[in-house]
N, C-alpha and C positions, 0 to 999 in steps of 0.2 A: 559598559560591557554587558554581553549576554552570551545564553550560551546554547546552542543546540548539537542535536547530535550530527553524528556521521555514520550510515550503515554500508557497511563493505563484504565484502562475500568472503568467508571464512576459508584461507586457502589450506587447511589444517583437513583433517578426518574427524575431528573433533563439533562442528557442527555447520550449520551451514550460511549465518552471517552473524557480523561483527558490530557492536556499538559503543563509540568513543562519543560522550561529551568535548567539545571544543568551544572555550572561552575566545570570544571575539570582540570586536568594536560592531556596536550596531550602530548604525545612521534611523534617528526616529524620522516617522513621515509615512504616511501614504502612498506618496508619487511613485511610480517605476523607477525614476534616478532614483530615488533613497533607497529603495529594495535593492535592486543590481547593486546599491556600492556593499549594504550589507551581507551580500550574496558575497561579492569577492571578496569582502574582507573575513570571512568567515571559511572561502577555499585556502585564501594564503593563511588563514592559522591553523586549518587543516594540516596542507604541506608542509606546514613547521616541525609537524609532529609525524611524518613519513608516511600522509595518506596523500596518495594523489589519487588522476584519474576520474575524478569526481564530477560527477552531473547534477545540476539541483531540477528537480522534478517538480513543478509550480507553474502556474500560469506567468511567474516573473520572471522566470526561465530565459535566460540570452538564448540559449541555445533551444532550436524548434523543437528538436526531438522532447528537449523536456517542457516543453509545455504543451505538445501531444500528450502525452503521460498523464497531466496532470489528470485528478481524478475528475473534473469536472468537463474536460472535451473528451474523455475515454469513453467510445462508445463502444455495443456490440450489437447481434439479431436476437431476439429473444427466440421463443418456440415458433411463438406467431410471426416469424420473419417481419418483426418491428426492429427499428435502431433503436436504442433504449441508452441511457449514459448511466454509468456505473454508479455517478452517486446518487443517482436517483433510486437505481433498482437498493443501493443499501440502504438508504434512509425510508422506502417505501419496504423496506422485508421486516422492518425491527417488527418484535413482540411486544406490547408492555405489559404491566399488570392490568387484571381486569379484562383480559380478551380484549384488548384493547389491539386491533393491529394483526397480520399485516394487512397493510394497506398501498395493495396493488396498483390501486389506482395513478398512484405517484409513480409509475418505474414511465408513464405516457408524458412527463411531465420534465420540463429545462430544470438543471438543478437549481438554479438561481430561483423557478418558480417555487419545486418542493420548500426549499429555504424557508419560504415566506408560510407555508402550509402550515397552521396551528396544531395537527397533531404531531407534529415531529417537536417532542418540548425534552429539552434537555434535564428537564427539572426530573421528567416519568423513569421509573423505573424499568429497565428491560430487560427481559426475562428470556429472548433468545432470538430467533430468525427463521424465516423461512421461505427460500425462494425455490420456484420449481417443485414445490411440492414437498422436500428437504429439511427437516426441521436441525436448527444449528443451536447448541448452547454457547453460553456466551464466555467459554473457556474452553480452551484458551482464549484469551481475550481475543484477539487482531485473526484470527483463526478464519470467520467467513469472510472480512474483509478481502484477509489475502488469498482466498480461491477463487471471490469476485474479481479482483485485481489482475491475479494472473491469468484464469480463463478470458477476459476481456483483451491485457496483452499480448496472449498469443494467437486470439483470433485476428488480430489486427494487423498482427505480423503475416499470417499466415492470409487472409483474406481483403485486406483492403485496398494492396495494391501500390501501396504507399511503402515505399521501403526505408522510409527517415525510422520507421517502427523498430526495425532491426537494430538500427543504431544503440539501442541500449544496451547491446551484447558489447558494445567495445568497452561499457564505463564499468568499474569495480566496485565507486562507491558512489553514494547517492543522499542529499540533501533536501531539504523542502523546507525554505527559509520560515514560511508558516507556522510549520507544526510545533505547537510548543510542548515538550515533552512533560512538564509541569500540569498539565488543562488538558491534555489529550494524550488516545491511545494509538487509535490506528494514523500511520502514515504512507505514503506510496509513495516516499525515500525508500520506506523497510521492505518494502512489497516489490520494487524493484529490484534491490539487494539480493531478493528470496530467487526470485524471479532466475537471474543471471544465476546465482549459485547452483540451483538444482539445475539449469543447463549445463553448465562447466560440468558438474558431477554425475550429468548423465541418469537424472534424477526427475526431470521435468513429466517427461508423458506420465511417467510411472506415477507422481505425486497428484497428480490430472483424470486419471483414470474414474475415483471416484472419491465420494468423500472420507469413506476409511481407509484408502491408499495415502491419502494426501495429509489426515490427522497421524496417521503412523510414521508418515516419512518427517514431518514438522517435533514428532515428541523426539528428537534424536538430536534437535539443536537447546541449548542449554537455556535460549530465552523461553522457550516453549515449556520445557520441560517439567519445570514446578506448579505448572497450570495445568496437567491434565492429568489418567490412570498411568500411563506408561510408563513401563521400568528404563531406567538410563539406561542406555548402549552408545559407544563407539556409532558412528554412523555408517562405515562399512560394517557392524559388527555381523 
């Protein structure tokens, strides 16, 4: 058995997505069949517990729209009207200690290559972000991730032509059999979750606009909230 989460778009006023751990059977293994069976055994012990609707966001993704999604084919245009892929530009924006970073270089680079790139070491400390000039702290935690995330999917929506992109507005909840909530922080389960919800709320451009519209609209969801200056409110408040 294992267990990962489930994020769903908080249909409340209350914030703006939701995350339930769900105990499942996993199938151990590497291959595709072993991931899809633990993908669906993981949807049917979702539904057990009244979340449907769900998409899993992964390259093991049955379904194409999610493994568009996934963070490692999410491309966009940089300044320099380059394609650049999302995990690239965030694993080449990190800070670490000692001026160490960023390291631009990598946003020209396959993520599979950055991967292999010796300074991206999980052991270093990092001390924040900076892409476009932008400088991000690293709290809230998943904070640049998900402005990378969402800027990327709504260009894509918006610019590529491909309208499978859209597709993520029909799902409510969102998986990534990967991410292990144990070992890791950022996922793009949660980033889609965030995604759909500030549409639904009508929330999207405004959170988009710039980066203190988007930290202010995120301090009003209660996973945020204990991570940054902003006083609790209601999310209409």
């Amino acid at each position: 058995m294992a267990q990962r989460p489930v994020f769903s778009v908080d249909e409340t006023n209350k914030g703006l997505i939701t995350e339930k751990l769900i105990e499942f059977e996993y199938f151990t293994g590497f291959s595709r069949s072993q991931k899809e069976k633990s993908i669906s055994s993981l949807h049917k012990a979702a539904s057990h517990k009244g979340i449907n609707s769900i998409l899993e966001v992964s390259t093991k993704s049955s379904s194409p729209v999610g493994v568009l999604l996934s963070a490692f084919n999410l491309s966009f245009l940089s300044s320099e009207n380059k394609q650049i892929f999302l995990e690239s530009v965030f694993q080449g924006s990190k800070i670490y200690e000692n001026n160490d970073g960023p390291h631009t270089d990598l946003y020209n680079l396959s993520p599979s290559d950055v991967k292999k790139d010796e300074r991206i070491d999980r052991n270093k400390k990092i001390i924040g972000f900076q892409f476009n000039n932008i400088f991000w702290n690293t709290e809230p935690k998943t904070a640049f991730y998900d402005w990378l995330y969402l800027n990327a999917l709504k260009f894509n929506i918006e610019n590529s032509g491909n309208h499978a992109y859209k597709e993520v507005l029909n799902y409510s909840s969102f998986t990534d059999i990967e991410f292990n909530h144990k070992k890791s922080i950022n996922c793009q389960a949660r980033s889609c979750a965030l995604y759909v919800s500030l549409y639904q709320k009508k929330l999207l451009d405004k959170a988009l606009a710039n980066k203190e519209s988007f930290l202010e609209i995120l301090s009003k969801d209660p996973f945020y909230i204990t991570q940054n200056k902003y006083k609790q409110k209601g999310l209409f408040d």
